[in-house]
N, C-alpha and C positions, 0 to 999 in steps of 0.2 A: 276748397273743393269738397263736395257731400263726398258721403261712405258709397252711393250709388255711382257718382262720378268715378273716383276715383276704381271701384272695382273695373267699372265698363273699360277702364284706359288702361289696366293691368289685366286684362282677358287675355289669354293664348290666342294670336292668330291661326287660322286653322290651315291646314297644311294645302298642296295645289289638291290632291288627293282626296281630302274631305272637302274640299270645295267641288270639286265634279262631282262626286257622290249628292252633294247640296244642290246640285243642279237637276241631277238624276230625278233627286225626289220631290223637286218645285212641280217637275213635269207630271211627274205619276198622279199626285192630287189634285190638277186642274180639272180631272174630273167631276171630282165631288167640289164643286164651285162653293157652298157653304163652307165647308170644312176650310177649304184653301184660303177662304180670307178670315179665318180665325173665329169661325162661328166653330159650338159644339158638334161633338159626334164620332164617332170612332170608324177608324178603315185598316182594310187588312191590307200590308203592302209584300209583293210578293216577287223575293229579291231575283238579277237573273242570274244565270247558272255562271257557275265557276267563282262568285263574290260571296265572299263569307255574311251571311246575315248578321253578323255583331259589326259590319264593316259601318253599317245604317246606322249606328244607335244615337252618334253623334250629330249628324243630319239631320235623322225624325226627331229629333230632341229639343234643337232648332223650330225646326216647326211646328211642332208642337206650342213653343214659348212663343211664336210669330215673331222673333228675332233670333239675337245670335247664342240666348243663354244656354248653358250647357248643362243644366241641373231642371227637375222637374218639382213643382209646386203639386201642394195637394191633390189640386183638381186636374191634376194632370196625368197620363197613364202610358206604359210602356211596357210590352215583354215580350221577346223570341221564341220563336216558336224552336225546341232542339229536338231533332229527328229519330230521336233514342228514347224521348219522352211517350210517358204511357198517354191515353187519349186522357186518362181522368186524371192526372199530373198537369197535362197542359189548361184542364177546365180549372181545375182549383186554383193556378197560376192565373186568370182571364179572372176569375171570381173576384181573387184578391186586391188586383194589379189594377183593372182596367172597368170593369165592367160598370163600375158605379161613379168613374168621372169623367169632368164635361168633355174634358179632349182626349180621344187614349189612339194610340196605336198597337196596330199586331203586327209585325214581320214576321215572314217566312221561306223556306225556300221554297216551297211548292204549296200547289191549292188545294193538292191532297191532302197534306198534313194539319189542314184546317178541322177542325171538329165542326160538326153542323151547328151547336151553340152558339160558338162565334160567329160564325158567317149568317147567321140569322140575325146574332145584335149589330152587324156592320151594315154603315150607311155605304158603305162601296168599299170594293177589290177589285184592285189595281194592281198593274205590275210596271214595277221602275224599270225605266228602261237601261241599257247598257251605258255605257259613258260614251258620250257622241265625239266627232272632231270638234263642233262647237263650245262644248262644255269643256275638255282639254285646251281650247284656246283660251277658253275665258278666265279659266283657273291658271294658265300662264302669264297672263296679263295683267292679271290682278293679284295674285299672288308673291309669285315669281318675278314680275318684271320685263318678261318678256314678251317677243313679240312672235307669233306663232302663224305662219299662212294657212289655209286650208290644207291643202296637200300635202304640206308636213305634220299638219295635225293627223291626217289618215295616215300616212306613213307611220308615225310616231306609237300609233295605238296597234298596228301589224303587231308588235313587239309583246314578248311576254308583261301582263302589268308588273308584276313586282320587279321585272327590271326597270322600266319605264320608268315610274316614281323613283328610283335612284339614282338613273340619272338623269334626272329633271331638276336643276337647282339654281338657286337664285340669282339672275343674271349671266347665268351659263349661255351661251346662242344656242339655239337650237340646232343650226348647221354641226355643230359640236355633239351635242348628246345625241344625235343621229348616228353621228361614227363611233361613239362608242357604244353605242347598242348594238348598229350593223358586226363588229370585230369583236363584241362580247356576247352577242347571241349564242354562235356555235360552240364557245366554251364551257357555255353554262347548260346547252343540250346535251353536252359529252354526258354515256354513260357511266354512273357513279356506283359503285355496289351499297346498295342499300342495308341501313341499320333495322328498319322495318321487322318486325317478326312477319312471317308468309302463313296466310292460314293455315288454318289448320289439318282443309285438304289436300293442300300440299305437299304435307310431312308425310314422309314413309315412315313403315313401320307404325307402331303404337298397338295394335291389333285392336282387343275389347273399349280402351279407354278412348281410343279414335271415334269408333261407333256412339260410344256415350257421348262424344263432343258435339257430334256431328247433331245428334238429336237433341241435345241441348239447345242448339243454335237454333233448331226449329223451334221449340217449345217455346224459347223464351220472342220470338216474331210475334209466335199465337198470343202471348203472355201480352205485349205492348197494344197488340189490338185488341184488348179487351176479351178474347174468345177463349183462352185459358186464365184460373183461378192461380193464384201463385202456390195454394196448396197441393197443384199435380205437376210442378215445375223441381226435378234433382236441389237442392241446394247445396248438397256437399261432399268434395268428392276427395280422398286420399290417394297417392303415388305412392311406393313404392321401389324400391330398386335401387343399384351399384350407385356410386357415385361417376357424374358422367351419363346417364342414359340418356339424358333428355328432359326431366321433372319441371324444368322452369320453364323451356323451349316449349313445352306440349303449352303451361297456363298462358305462355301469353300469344302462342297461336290460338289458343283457345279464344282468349279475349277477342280476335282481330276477327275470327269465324265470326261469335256472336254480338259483332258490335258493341264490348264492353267498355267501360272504365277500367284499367288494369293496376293494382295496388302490389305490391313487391314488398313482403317485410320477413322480418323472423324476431324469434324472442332474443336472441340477438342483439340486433336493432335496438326492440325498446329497452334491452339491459345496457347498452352504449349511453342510453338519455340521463343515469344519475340513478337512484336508492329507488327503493318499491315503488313511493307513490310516483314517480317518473315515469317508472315502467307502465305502470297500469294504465299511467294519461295517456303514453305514447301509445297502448293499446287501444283503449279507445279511441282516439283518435282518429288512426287509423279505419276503425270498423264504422266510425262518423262521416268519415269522409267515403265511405262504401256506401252508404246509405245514402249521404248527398248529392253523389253522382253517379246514381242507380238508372240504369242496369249496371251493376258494377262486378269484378273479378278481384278477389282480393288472395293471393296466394300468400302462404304460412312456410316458409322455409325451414329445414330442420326443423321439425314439430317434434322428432323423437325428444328434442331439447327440456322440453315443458316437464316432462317428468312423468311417472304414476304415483299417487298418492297413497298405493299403498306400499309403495318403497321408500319413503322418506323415511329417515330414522335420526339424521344426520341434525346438528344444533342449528339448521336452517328450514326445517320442516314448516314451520311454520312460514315462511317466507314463499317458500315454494307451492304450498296449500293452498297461498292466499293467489298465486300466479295463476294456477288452475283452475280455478275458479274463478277467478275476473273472464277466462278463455271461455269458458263456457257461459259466462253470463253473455256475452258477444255474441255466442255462437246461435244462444237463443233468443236475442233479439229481446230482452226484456223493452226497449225502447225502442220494437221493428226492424225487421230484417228483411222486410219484401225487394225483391229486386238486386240481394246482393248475396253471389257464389263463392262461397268459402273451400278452395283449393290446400291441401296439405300434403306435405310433402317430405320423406323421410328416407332414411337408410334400415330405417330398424323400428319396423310398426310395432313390434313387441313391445317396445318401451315407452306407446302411449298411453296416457289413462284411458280404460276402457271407456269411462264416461264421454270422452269427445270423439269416441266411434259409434256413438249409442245414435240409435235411428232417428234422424231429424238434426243431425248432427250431419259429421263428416261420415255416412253410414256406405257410401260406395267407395270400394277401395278396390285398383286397379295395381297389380305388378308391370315396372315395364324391365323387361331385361336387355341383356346384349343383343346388339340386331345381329338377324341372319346373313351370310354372306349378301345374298339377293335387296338386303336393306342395308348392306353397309354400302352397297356400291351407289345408291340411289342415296345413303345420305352423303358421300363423297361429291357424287353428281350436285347436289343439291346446292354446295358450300363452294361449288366449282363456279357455278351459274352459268353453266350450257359451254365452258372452255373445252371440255375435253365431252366427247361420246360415250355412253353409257355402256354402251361394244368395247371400246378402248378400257376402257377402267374395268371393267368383268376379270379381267387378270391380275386386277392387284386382292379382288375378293379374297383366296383365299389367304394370303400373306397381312390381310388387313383382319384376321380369324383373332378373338378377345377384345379388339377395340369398341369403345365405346362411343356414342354420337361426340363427346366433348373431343373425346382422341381422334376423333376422323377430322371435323372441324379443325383444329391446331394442324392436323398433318395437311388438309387445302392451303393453310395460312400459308405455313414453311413452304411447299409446294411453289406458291407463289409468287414468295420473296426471293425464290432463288431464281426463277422469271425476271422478273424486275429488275436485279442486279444485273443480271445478262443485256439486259437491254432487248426482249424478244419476247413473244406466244409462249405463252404454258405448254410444255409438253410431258409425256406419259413420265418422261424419264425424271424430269423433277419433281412429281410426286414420288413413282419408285423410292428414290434417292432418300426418301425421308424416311422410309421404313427403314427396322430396325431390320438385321439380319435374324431369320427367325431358327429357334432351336428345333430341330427336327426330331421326333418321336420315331426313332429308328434303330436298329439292332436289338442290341438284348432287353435293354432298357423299355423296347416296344414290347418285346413278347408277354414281362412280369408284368406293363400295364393291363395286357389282355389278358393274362391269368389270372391278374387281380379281380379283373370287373365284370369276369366269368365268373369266378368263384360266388360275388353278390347275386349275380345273373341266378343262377343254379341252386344255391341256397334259396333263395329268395322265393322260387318258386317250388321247390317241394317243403316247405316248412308253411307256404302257406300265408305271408306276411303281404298283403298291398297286393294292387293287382300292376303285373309285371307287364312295363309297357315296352320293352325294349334297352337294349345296352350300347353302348357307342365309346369309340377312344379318339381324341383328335390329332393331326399330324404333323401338326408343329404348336410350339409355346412360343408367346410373345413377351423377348425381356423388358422391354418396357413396364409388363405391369406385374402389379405385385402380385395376387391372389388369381388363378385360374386352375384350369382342372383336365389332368391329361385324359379321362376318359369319367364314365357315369352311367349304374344301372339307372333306367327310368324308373321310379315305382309310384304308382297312387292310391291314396289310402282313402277309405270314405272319410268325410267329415266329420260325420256321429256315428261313433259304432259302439257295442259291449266291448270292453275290452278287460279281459283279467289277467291272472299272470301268466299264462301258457303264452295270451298273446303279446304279451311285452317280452317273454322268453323269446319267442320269436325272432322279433325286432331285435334283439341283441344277438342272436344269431345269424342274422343277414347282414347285421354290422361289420361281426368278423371272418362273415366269409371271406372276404380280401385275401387276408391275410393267413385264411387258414389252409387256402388253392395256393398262396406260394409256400405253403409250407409243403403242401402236400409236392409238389412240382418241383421245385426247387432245394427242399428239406431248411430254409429256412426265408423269411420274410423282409422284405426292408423298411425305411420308416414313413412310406407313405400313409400308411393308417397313421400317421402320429400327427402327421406335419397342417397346418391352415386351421385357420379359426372354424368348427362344427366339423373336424373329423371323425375318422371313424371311431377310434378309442374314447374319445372323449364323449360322443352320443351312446355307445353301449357304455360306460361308466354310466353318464348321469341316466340312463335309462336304469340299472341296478340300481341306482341310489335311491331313487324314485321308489320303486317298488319297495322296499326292504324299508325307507324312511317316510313315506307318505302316503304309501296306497294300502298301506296292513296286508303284503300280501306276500310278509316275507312269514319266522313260525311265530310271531308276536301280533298281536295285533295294536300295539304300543305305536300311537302317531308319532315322529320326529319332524317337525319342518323342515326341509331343506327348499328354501328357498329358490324362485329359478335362475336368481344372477348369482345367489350366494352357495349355490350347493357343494361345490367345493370345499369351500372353509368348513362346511361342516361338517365333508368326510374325510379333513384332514386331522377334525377335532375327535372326532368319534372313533376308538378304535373296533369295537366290535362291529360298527356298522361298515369300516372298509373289509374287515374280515368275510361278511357276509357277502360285497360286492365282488371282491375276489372269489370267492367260490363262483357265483353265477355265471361271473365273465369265463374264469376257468371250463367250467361244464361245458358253456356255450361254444366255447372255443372250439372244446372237442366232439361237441355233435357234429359243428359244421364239417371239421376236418374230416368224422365219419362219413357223412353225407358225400362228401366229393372224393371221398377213397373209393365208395359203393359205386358211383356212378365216371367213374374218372377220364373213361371213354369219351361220353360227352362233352365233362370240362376240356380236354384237348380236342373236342372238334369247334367248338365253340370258341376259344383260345386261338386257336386256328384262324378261322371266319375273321373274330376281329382286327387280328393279325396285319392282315391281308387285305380286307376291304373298309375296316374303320366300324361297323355298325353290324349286330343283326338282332333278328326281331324274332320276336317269341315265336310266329308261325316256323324261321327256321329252327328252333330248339328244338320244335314238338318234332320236324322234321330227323333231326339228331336222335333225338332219345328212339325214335320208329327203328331206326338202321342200323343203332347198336341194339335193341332189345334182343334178337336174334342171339347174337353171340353173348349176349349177358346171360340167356337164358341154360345156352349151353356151358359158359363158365360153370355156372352154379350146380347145371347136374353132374 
């Protein structure tokens, strides 16, 4: 037996499935009569709706060969047309592929997605028709073995196809794979809760970074039709925020909004793959394969990971240098970056190199925080999928008050495992059920918060520091979570301003006004200025330290580093520079506590206010300060 015998009689026969498809596209080409008996020429064939275009390739491939080979010879041509590709992606594919041999085919899903290039070079465009009862008997026949009537062939194709082909098999009756398609249909119509991420516009909440999403999606449509330059297209966008808000949930609604490729990694990841050069492969890789299936979404998890480069010190500096910099070779596409959105995402943007927030970079950076009640309940509703009414769930709003989208999500899950178990419908009460009982911010314990964040309130705005946006305390803790905050003056600061040391005196004065309203109220404070990562004691410290060690603007003009992750060690090392930080804080202490003796009226109306109804706003203080000034006035004479 030759080497050609022998391969033809070891050929895969083709399945019943690719043989109807085979039939499909015998018919599409009768058109073009040349072409179909194996003369030159290229046609565009144009698949029908609901069949995946790669379904063809085995079939035109066939034909192409005018038998049954399954591989293409030089002169031979093939390529899909994919719906995501840009118009001048799919020419340069036609360029390469097709245009210049004797037989080529184009498939696609529509005649739209045709470029008028190609459809100029085509001898005909056709469309293969659907799989008929005939083409399903013939592939049962020949195939399979079977014998197939008409009327059960149209019965047979009623059926979802991917059921169908499974159960179609070899010598099976047909009276047989009819009942089991009739008795498996409806099982496989049950609704399933989908893994799917839901776009983008779906999601509640996200506020600024949603609108960015949203017009990305547009940009990059304009972008595939040729009418935007990929230079006026966002490439890179950073998150922000608690653990739990949502950071991944947003990229890969994102990806689904803008019809991406979605890539999921972290430095992590490529340190799992073995020693540096591992890493860096694994990095590239990654941003290879963003590129080769562009438009693509490639999101960076824990990026705070990667490091700053001017914090290395550590006998791995060099290791960590070289990671940084492969990141940003990536970032800048030394080998092309067109068509691929680089997503970053973190707890603590501080501790990025500023280099891979540098413009052209990851240069948009979005905070997402805790949703508000009105978005906790619409992500509840969300993770619910329409079981319970968005009226019914509005009551667990406020008791759902610190969770986060991951903690709403896991409380749906539990919710509805305890459903399940019952053997019944979701109800309000097994979601309830899962909440933790929550600590209530009530009696005394409530008033010292409201003195507390009067006291900021009050400071804050006659010293002059940020513009005071309002004060609020909340009415219950959730023990579930570790880090939250029973109440908070709003304050914002400009971005760029002069700032010298009156104004950093300031700022450490609004620090302890907290604690200087419970001193004054109370005659002494508790340890809420001490307690959570960026309290109060600890921002006036490093705010002293700062001035007196870095900014020359204590009576030296002598620089000290104090570093911003290391300032500590240094004012633990340094004794006269704790000495000077101790004076400041001291002084500061007691302007504040002057300030809220002078004005003490207000602090107890204000105290009051928050007391009472949880929040008030600068318009009522200016309110306050009108109604005592009267009788302050006569204090004083």
């Amino acid at each position: 037996m030759s080497k050609k015998e022998k391969a033809k009689g070891e050929r895969k026969q083709s399945s019943a499935y690719e043989f109807a498809l085979k039939c499909c596209v015998g018919r599409a080409v009768r058109a073009a009569t040349a072409f179909a008996s194996g003369g030159p020429g290229l046609v565009v064939l144009i698949a029908p709706e609901r069949t995946p275009v790669i379904d063809y390739v085995k079939s035109v491939t066939s034909l192409l060969n005018g038998g049954d080979a399954d591989y293409l010879t030089r002169d031979l041509g093939l390529m899909c047309i994919d719906p995501k590709d840009r118009v001048a992606k799919v020419i340069g594919q036609f360029e390469s592929e097709c245009r210049d041999k004797r037989r080529a085919a184009v498939i696609t899903a529509a005649k739209e997605l045709v470029p008028a290039v190609i459809e100029l070079a085509a001898d005909a465009v056709v469309e293969i028709p659907p799989i008929s009862a005939r083409d399903l008997q013939a592939a049962c026949r020949c195939v399979l073995n079977i014998n197939v009537s008409h009327e059960q062939a149209e019965k047979a194709l009623s059926f979802p196809h991917q059921l169908l082909w499974s159960a179609l098999r070899i010598g099976r009756p047909i009276d047989e794979s009819l009942r089991r398609l009739t008795e498996g249909a409806p099982k496989a119509a049950e609704a399933r809760p989908t893994t799917a991420a839901p776009p983008l516009e779906q999601l509640p909440g996200y506020g600024e970074a949603k609108v960015w999403g949203l017009q990305l999606a547009s940009d990059l449509a304009e972008w595939r039709d040729g009418k935007l330059d990929w230079a006026d297209v966002d490439r890179g966008l950073l998150l922000s925020g608690p653990p739990g808000v949502g950071k991944t949930q947003f990229a890969r609604s994102l990806a689904v909004t803008c019809d991406c490729h979605f890539i999921a990694t972290s430095v992590a990841q490529w340190q799992a793959k073995g020693h540096l050069g591992d890493l860096l492969k694994a990095m590239r890789a990654d941003f290879a394969e963003a590129r080769e299936k562009a438009p693509a979404i490639i999101m960076l998890d824990e990026l705070d990971s990667i490091g700053d480069r001017d914090t290395f010190s550590h006998d791995h500096a060099s290791y960590s240098t070289q990671v940084v910099n492969s990141l940003l070779e990536c970032l800048d596409g030394i080998s092309g970056r067109e068509g691929v959105i680089v997503v970053g995402a973190t707890n603590n943007p501080s501790r990025i190199d500023p280099a891979v927030r540098r413009s052209g970079r990851l240069d948009r950076h979005f905070v997402i925080g805790l949703p508000t009640e009105e978005e906790r309940v619409a992500i509840l509703a969300h993770h619910l999928g329409g079981q319970l009414s968005m009226q019914e769930l509005s009551a667990l709003g406020p008791r759902m008050e610190g969770m986060s989208g991951a903690d709403i999500e896991q409380l749906a899950r539990d919710g509805r495992r305890v459903a399940r178990k019952q053997r019944r419908h979701l109800q309000l009460d097994d979601i309830a059920a899962q909440l933790p009982e929550v600590i209530l911010i009530d009696g005394f314990y409530r008033q010292t918060v409201a003195v507390h964040e009067a006291g900021h309130a009050l400071v804050a705005r006659h010293v002059g520091h940020a513009e005071f946006l309002g004060v609020f305390i909340t009415r219950q803790l959730n023990p579930r979570l570790q880090e939250q905050r029973a109440g908070a003056a709003i304050l914002r600061r400009r971005p760029v301003e002069f700032r010298d040391r009156q104004a950093y005196l300031n700022e450490i004065c609004t620090y302890l006004g907290g604690i200087a309203a419970e001193q004054v109220v109370f005659g002494r404070h508790g340890d809420g200025a001490g307690t959570g990562d960026g309290n109060d004691l600890q921002r006036a410290t490093k705010a002293a330290c700062f001035v007196e060690a870095n900014f020359g603007m204590g009576d030296r003009l002598r620089y000290r580093d104090a570093p911003e992750r290391d300032w500590q060690g240094i004012l633990q090392k340094d004794e006269l520079l704790r000495k000077k930080v101790d004076e400041i804080l001291e002084t500061e202490f007691q302007r504040a506590k002057g300030l809220l003796e002078k004005h003490r009226n207000v602090l107890d109306l204000v105290a009051k206010e928050l007391e009472e109804c949880g929040q008030v706003t600068p318009e009522q203080i200016d309110a306050f300060e009108r109604a005592v000034a009267p009788a302050d006035e006569s204090l004083a004479s």
